[in-house]
PyMOL CGO cylinders between C-alpha atoms (Angstrom):
from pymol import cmd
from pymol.cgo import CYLINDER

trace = [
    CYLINDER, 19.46, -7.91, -0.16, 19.79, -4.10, -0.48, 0.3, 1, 1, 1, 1, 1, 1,
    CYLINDER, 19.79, -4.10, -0.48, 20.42, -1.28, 1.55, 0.3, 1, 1, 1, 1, 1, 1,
    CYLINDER, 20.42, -1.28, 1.55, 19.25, 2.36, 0.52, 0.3, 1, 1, 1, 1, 1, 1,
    CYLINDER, 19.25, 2.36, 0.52, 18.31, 5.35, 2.13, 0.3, 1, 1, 1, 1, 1, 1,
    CYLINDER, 18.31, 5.35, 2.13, 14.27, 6.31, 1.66, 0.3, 1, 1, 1, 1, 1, 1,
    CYLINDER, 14.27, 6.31, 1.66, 15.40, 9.64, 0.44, 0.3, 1, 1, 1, 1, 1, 1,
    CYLINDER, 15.40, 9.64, 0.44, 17.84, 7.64, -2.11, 0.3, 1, 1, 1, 1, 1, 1,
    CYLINDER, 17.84, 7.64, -2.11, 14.92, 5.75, -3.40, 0.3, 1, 1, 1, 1, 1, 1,
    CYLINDER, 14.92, 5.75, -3.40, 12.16, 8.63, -3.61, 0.3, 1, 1, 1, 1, 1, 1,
    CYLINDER, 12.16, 8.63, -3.61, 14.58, 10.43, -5.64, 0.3, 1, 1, 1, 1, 1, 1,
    CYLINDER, 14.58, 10.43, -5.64, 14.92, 7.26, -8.09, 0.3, 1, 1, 1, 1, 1, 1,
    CYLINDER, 14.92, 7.26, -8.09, 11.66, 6.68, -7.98, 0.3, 1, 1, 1, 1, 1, 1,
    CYLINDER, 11.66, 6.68, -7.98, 10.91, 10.40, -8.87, 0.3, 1, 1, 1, 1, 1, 1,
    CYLINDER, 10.91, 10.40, -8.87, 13.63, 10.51, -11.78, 0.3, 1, 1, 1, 1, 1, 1,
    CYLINDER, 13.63, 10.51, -11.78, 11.48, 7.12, -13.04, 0.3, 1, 1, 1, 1, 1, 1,
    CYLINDER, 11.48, 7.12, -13.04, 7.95, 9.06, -12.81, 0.3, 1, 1, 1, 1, 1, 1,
    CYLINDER, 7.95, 9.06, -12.81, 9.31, 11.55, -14.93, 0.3, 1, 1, 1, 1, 1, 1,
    CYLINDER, 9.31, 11.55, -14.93, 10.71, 9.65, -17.54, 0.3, 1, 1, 1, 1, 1, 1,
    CYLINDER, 10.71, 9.65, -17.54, 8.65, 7.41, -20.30, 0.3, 1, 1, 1, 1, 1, 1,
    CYLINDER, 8.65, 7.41, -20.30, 7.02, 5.12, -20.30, 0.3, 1, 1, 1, 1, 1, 1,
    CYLINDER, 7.02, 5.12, -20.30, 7.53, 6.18, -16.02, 0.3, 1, 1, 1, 1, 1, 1,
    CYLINDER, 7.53, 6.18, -16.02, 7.33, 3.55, -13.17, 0.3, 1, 1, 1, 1, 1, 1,
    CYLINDER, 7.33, 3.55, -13.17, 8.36, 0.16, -15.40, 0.3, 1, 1, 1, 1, 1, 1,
    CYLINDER, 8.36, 0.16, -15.40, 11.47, -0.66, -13.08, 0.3, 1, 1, 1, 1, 1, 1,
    CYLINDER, 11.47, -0.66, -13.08, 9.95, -0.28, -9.70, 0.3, 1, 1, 1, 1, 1, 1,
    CYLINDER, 9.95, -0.28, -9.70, 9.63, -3.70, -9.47, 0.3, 1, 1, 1, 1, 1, 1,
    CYLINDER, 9.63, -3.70, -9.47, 14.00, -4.17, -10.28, 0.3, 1, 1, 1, 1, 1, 1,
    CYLINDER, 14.00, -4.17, -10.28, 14.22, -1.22, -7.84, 0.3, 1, 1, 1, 1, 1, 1,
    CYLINDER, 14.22, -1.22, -7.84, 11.95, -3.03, -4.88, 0.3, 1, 1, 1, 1, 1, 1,
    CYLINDER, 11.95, -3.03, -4.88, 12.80, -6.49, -5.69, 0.3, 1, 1, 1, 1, 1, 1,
    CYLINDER, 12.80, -6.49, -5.69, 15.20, -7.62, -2.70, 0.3, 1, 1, 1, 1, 1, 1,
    CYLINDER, 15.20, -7.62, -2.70, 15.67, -4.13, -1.08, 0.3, 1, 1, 1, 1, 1, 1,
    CYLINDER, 15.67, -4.13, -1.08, 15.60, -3.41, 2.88, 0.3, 1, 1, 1, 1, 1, 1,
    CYLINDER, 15.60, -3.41, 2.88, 15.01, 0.35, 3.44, 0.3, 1, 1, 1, 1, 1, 1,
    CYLINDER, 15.01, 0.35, 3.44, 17.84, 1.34, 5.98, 0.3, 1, 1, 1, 1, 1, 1,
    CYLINDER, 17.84, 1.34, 5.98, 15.60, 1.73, 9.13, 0.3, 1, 1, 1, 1, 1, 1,
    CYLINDER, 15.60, 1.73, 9.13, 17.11, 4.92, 10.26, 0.3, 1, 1, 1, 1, 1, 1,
    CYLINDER, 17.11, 4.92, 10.26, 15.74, 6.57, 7.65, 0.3, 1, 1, 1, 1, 1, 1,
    CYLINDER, 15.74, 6.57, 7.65, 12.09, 5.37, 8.08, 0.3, 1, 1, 1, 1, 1, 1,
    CYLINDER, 12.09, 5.37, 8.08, 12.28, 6.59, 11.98, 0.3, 1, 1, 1, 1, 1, 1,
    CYLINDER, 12.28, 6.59, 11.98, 10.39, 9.73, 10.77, 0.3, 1, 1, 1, 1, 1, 1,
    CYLINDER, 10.39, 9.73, 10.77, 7.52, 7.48, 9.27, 0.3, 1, 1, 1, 1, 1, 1,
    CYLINDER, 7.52, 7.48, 9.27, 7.29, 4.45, 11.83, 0.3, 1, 1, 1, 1, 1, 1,
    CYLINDER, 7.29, 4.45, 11.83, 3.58, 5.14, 13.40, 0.3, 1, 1, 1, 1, 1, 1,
    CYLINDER, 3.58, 5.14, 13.40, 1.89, 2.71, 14.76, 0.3, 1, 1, 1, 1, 1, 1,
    CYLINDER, 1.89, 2.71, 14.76, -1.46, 2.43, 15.84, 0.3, 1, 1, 1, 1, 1, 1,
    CYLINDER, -1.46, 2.43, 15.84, -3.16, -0.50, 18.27, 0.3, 1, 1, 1, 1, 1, 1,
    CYLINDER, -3.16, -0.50, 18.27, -4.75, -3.05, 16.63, 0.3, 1, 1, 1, 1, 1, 1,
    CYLINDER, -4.75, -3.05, 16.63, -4.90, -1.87, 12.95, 0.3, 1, 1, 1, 1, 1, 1,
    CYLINDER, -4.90, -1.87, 12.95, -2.50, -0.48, 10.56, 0.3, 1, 1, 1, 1, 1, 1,
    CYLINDER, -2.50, -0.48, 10.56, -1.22, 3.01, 9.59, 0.3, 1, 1, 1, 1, 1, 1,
    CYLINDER, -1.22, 3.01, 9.59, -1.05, 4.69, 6.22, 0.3, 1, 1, 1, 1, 1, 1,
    CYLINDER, -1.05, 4.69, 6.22, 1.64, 7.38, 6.85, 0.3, 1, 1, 1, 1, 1, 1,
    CYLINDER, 1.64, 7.38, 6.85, 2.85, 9.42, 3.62, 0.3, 1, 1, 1, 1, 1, 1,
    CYLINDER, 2.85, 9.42, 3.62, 6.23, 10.04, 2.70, 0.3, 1, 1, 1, 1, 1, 1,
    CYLINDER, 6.23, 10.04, 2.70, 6.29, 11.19, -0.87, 0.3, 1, 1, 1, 1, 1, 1,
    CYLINDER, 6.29, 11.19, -0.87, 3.30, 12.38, -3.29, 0.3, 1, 1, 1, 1, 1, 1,
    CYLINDER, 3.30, 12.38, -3.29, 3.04, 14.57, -6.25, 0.3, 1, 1, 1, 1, 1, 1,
    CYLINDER, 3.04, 14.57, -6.25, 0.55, 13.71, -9.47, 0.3, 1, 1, 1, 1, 1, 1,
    CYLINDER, 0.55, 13.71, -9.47, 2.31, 10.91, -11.18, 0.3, 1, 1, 1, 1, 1, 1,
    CYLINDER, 2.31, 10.91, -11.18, 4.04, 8.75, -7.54, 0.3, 1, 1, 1, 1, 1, 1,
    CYLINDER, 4.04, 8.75, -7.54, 3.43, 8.41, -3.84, 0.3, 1, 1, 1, 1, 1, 1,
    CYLINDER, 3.43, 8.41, -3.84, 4.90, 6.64, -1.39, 0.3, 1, 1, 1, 1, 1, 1,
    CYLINDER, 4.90, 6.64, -1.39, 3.73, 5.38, 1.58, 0.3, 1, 1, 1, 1, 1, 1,
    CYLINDER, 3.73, 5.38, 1.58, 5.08, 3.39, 4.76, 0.3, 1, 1, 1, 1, 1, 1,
    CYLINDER, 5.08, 3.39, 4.76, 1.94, 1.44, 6.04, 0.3, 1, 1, 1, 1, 1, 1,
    CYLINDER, 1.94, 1.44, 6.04, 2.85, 0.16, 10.00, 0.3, 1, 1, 1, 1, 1, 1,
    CYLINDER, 2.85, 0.16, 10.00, 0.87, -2.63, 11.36, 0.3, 1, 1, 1, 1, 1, 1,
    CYLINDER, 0.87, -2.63, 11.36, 0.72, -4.46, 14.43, 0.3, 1, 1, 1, 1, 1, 1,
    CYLINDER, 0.72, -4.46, 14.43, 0.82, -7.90, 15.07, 0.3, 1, 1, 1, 1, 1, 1,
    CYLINDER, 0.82, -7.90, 15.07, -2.93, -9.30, 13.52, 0.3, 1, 1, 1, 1, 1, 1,
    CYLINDER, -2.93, -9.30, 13.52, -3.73, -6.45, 11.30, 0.3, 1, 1, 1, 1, 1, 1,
    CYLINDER, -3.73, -6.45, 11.30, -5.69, -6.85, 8.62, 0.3, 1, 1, 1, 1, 1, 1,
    CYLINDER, -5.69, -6.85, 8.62, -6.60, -4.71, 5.46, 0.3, 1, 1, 1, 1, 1, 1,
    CYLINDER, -6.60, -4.71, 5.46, -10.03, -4.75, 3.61, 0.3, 1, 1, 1, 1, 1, 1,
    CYLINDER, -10.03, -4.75, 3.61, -10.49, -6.71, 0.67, 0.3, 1, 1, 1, 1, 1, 1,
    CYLINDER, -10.49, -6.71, 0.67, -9.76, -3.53, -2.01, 0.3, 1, 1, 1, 1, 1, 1,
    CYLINDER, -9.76, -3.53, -2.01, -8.68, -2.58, -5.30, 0.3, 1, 1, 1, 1, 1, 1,
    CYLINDER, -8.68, -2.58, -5.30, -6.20, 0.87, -6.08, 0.3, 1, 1, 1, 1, 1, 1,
    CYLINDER, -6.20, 0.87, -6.08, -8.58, 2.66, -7.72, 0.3, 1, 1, 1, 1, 1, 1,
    CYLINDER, -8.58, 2.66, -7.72, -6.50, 1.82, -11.55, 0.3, 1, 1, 1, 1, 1, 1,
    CYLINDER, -6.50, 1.82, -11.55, -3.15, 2.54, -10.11, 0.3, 1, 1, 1, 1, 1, 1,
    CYLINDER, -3.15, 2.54, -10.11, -0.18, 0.54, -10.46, 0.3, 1, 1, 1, 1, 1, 1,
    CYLINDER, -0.18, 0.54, -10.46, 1.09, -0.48, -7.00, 0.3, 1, 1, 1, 1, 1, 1,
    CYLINDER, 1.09, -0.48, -7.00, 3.91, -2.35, -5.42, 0.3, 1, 1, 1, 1, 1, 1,
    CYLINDER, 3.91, -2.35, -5.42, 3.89, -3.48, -1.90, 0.3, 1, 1, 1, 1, 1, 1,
    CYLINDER, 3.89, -3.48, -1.90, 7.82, -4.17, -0.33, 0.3, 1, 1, 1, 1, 1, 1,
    CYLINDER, 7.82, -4.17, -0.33, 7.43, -5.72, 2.80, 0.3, 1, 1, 1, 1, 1, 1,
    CYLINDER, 7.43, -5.72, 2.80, 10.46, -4.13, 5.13, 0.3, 1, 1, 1, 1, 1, 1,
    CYLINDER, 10.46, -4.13, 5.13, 9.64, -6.35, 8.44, 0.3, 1, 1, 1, 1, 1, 1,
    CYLINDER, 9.64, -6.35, 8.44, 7.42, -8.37, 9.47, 0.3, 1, 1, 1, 1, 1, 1,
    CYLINDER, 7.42, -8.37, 9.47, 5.76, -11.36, 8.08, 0.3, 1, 1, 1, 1, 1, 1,
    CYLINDER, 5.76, -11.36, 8.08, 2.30, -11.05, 6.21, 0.3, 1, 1, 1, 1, 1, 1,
    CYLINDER, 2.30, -11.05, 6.21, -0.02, -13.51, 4.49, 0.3, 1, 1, 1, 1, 1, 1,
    CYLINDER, -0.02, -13.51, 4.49, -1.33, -12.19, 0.57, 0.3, 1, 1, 1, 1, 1, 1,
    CYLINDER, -1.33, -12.19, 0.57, -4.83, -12.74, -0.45, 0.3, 1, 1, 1, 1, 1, 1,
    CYLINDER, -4.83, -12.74, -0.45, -4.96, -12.11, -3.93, 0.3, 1, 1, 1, 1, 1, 1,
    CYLINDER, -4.96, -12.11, -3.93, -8.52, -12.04, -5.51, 0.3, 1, 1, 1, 1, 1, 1,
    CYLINDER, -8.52, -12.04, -5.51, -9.87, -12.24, -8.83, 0.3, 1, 1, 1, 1, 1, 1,
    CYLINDER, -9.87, -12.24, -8.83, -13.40, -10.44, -10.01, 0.3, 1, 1, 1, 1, 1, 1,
    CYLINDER, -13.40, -10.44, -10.01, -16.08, -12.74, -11.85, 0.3, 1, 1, 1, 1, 1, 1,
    CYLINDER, -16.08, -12.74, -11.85, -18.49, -9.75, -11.89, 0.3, 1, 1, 1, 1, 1, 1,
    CYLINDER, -18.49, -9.75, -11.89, -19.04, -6.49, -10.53, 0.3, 1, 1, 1, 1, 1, 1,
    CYLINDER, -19.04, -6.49, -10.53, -17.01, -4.94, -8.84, 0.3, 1, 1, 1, 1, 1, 1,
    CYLINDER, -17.01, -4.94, -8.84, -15.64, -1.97, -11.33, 0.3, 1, 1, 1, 1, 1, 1,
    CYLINDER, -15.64, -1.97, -11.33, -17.89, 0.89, -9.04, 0.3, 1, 1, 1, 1, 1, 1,
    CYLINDER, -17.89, 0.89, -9.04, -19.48, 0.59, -5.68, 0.3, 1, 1, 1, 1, 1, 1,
    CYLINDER, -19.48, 0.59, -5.68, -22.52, -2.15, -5.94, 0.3, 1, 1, 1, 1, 1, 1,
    CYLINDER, -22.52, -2.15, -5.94, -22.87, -5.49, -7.04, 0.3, 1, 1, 1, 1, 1, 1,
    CYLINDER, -22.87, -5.49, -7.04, -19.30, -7.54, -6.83, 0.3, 1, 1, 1, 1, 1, 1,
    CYLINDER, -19.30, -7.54, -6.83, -18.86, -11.46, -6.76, 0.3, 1, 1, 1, 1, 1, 1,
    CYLINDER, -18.86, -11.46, -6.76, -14.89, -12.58, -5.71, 0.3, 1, 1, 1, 1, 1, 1,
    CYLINDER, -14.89, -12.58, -5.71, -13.16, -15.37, -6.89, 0.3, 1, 1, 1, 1, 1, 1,
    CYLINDER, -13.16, -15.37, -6.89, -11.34, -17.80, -4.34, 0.3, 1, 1, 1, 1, 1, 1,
    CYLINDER, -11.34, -17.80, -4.34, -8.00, -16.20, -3.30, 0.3, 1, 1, 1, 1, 1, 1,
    CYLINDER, -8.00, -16.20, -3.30, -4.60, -17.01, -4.24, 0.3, 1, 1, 1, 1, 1, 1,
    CYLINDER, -4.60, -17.01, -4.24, -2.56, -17.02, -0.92, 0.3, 1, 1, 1, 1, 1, 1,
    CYLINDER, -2.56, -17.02, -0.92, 0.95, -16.12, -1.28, 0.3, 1, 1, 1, 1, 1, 1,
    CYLINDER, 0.95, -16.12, -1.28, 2.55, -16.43, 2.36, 0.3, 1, 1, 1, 1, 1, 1,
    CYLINDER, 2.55, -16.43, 2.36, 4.03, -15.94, 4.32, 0.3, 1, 1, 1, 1, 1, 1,
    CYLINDER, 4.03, -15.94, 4.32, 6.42, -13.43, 3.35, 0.3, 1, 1, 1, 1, 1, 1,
    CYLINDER, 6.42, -13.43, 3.35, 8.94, -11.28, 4.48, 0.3, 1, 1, 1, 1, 1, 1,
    CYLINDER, 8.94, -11.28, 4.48, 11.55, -8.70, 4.58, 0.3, 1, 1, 1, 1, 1, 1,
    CYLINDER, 11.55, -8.70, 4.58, 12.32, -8.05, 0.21, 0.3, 1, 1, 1, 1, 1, 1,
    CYLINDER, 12.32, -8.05, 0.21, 9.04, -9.67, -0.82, 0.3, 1, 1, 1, 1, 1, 1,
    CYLINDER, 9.04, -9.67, -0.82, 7.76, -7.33, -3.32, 0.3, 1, 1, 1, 1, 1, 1,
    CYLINDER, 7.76, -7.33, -3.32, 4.06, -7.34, -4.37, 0.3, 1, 1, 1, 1, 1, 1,
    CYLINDER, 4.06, -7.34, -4.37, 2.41, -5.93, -7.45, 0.3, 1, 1, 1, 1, 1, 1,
    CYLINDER, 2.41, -5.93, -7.45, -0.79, -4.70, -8.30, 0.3, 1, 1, 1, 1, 1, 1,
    CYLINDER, -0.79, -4.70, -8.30, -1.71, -3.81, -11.81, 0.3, 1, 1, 1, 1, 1, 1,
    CYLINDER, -1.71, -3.81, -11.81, -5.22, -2.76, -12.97, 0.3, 1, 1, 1, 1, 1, 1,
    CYLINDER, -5.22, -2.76, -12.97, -5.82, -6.19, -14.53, 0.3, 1, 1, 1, 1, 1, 1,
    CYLINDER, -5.82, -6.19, -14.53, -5.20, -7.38, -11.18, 0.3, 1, 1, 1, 1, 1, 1,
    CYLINDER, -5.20, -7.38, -11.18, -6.15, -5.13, -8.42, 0.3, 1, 1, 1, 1, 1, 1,
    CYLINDER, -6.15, -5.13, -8.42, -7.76, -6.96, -5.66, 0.3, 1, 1, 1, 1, 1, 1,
    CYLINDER, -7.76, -6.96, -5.66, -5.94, -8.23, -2.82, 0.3, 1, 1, 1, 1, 1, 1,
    CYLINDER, -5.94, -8.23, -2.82, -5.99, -8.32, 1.32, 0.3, 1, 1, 1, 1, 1, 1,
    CYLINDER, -5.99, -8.32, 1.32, -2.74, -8.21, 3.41, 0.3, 1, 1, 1, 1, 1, 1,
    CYLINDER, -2.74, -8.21, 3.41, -2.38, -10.00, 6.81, 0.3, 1, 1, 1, 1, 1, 1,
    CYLINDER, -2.38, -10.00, 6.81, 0.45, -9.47, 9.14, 0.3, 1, 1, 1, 1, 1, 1,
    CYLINDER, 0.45, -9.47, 9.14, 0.76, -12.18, 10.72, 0.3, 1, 1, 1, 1, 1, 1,
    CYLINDER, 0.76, -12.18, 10.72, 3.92, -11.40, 12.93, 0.3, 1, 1, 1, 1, 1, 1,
    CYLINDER, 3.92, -11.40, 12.93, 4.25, -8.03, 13.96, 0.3, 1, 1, 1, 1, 1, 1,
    CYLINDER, 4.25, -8.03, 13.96, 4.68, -4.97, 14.59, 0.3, 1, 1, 1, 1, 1, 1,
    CYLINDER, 4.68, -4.97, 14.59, 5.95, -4.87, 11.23, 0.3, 1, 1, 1, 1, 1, 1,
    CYLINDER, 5.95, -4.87, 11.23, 6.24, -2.46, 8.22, 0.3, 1, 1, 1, 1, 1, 1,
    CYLINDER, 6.24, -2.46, 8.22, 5.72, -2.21, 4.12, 0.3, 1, 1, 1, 1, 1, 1,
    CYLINDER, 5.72, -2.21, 4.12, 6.64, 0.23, 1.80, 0.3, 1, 1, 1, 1, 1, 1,
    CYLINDER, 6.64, 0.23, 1.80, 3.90, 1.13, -1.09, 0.3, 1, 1, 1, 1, 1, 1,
    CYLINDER, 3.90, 1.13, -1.09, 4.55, 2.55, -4.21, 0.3, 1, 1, 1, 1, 1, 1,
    CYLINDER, 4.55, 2.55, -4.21, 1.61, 3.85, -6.71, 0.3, 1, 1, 1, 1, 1, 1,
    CYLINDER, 1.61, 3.85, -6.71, 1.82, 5.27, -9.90, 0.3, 1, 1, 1, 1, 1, 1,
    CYLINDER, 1.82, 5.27, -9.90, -0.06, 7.98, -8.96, 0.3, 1, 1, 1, 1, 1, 1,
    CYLINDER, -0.06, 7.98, -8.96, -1.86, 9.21, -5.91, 0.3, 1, 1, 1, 1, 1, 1,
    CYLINDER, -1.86, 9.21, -5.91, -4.72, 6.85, -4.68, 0.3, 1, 1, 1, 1, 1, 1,
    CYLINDER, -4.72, 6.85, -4.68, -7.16, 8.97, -2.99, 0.3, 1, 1, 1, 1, 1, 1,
    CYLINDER, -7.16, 8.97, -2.99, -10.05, 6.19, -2.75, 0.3, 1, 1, 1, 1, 1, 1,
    CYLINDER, -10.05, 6.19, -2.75, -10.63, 2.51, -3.65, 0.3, 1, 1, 1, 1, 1, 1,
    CYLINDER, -10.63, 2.51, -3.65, -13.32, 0.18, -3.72, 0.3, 1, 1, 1, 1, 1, 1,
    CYLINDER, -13.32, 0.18, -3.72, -13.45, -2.28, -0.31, 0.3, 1, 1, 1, 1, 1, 1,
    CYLINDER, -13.45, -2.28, -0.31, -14.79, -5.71, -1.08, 0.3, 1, 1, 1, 1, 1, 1,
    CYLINDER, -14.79, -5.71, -1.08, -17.27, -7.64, 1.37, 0.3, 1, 1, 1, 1, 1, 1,
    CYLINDER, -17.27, -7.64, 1.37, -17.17, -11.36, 0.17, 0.3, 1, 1, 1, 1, 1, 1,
    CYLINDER, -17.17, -11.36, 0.17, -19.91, -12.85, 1.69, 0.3, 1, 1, 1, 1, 1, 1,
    CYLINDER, -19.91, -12.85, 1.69, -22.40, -10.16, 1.09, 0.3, 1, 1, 1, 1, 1, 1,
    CYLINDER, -22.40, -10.16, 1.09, -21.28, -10.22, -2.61, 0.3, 1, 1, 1, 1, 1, 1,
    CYLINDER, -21.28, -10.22, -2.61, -20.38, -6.16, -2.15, 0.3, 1, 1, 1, 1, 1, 1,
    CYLINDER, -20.38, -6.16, -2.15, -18.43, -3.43, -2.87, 0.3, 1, 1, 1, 1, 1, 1,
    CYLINDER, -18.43, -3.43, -2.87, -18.38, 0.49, -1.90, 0.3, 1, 1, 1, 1, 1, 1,
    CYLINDER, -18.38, 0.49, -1.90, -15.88, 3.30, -1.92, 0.3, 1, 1, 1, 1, 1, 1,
    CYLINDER, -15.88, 3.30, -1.92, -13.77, 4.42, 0.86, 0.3, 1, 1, 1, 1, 1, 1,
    CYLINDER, -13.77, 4.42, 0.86, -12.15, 7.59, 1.03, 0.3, 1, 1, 1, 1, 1, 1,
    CYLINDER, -12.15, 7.59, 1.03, -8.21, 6.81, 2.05, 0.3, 1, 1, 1, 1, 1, 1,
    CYLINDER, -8.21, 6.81, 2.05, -6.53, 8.76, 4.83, 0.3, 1, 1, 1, 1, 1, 1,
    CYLINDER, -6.53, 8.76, 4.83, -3.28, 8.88, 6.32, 0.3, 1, 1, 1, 1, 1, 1,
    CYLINDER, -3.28, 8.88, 6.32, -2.04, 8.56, 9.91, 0.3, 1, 1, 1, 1, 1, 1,
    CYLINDER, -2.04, 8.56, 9.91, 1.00, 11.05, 9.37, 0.3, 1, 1, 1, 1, 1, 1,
    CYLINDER, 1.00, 11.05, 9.37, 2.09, 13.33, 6.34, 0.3, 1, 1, 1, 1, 1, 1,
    CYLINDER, 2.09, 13.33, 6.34, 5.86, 14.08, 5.75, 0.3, 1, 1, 1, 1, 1, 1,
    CYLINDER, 5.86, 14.08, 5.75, 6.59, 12.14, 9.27, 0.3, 1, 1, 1, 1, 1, 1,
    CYLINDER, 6.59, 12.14, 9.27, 3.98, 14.87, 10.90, 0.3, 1, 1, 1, 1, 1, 1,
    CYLINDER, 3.98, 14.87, 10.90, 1.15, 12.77, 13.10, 0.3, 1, 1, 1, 1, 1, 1,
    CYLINDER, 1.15, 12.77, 13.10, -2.11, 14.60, 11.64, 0.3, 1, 1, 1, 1, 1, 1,
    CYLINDER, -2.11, 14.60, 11.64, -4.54, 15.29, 14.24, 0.3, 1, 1, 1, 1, 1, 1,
    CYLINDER, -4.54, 15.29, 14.24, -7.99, 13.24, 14.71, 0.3, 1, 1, 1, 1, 1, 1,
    CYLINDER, -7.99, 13.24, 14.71, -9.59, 15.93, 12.45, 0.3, 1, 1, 1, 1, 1, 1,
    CYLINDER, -9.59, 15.93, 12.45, -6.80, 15.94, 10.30, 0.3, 1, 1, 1, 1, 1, 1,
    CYLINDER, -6.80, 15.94, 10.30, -7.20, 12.69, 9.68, 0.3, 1, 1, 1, 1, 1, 1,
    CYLINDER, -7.20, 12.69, 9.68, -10.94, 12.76, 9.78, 0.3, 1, 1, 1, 1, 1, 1,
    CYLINDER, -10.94, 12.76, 9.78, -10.99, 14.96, 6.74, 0.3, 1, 1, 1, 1, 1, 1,
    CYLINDER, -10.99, 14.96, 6.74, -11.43, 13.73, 3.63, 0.3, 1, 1, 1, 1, 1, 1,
    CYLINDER, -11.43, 13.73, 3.63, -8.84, 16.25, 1.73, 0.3, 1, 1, 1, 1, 1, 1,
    CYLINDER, -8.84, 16.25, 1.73, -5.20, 16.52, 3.22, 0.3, 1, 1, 1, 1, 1, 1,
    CYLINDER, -5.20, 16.52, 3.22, -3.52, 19.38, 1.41, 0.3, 1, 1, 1, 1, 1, 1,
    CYLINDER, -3.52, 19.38, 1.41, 0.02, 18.13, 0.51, 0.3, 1, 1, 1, 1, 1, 1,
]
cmd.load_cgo(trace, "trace")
């Protein structure tokens, strides 16, 4: 596996976003690398019983985010809102539940789920993408605390979270737990527009 700094791979990741086509290799650049822990120290929040979105790198065309979870946390069914999105586990172990749409499902309302895929367990250099073709998934960490890196091609500022059995879906507005290693406050993180 590989070793880089988080700084080191922002600053690839930006020269990528600004290039064209933009993000194509984040996948090469994911694929097998361990983010050198020291340098997520800033970002490592953690939070009982769930998991924490904590930001570490945004502008309009990329942000990055180090999501912490404890043992048994479990995200929503969602989508990314029609961004690209790549999910490098860093520690831990998690279970994937990758879901397919028969109908629905594009705006809050109406939305029948296919039978997941389950990829799993996982670990440390597993990388996990999300294209709009293919958006809907759930993460389970199954052996925690533990910690993944996410990568969109563009800020994701709300999604659509996916309740199986009542054949639903609605938007959620997306928050973060910390900005720039800062812990936001409960209002802070209350509100539905961080400036960044």
């Amino acid at each position: 596996m590989g070793v880089m700094t988080l700084d080191a791979l922002v600053g690839l990741l930006r020269e990528e976003a600004g290039g064209q086509p933009g993000l194509l290799r984040v996948g090469e650049r994911l694929g097998g690398l361990v983010v050198e822990s020291s340098s997520l120290q800033p970002y490592l929040h953690f939070s009982r019983g769930r998991y924490t979105r904590n930001l570490v790198y945004r502008d309009s065309r990329l942000e990055v985010l180090l999501n912490c979870w404890e043992e048994g946390a479990v995200s929503p069914i969602h989508d990314h809102d029609g961004q690209e999105c790549w999910f490098s586990i860093q520690s831990g172990t998690f279970i994937l539940e990758n879901y397919g749409l028969v109908s629905g499902g594009l705006a809050a309302g109406p939305a029948l789920l296919g039978p997941p895929v389950v990829v799993g367990p996982v670990g440390a250099g597993h990388v996990d993408f999300r294209c709009p073709e293919a958006p809907i998934h759930r993460v389970i960490n199954t052996q925690g605390p533990a910690v993944s890196l996410h990568v969109y091609a563009g800020p994701v500022e709300q999604c659509l979270v996916f309740d199986s059995k009542r054949q639903r879906c609605a938007a959620q507005q997306l928050r973060y737990h910390s900005v720039f290693g800062r812990l936001l406050t409960h209002s802070e993180a209350a509100s539905s527009r961080i400036r960044v």
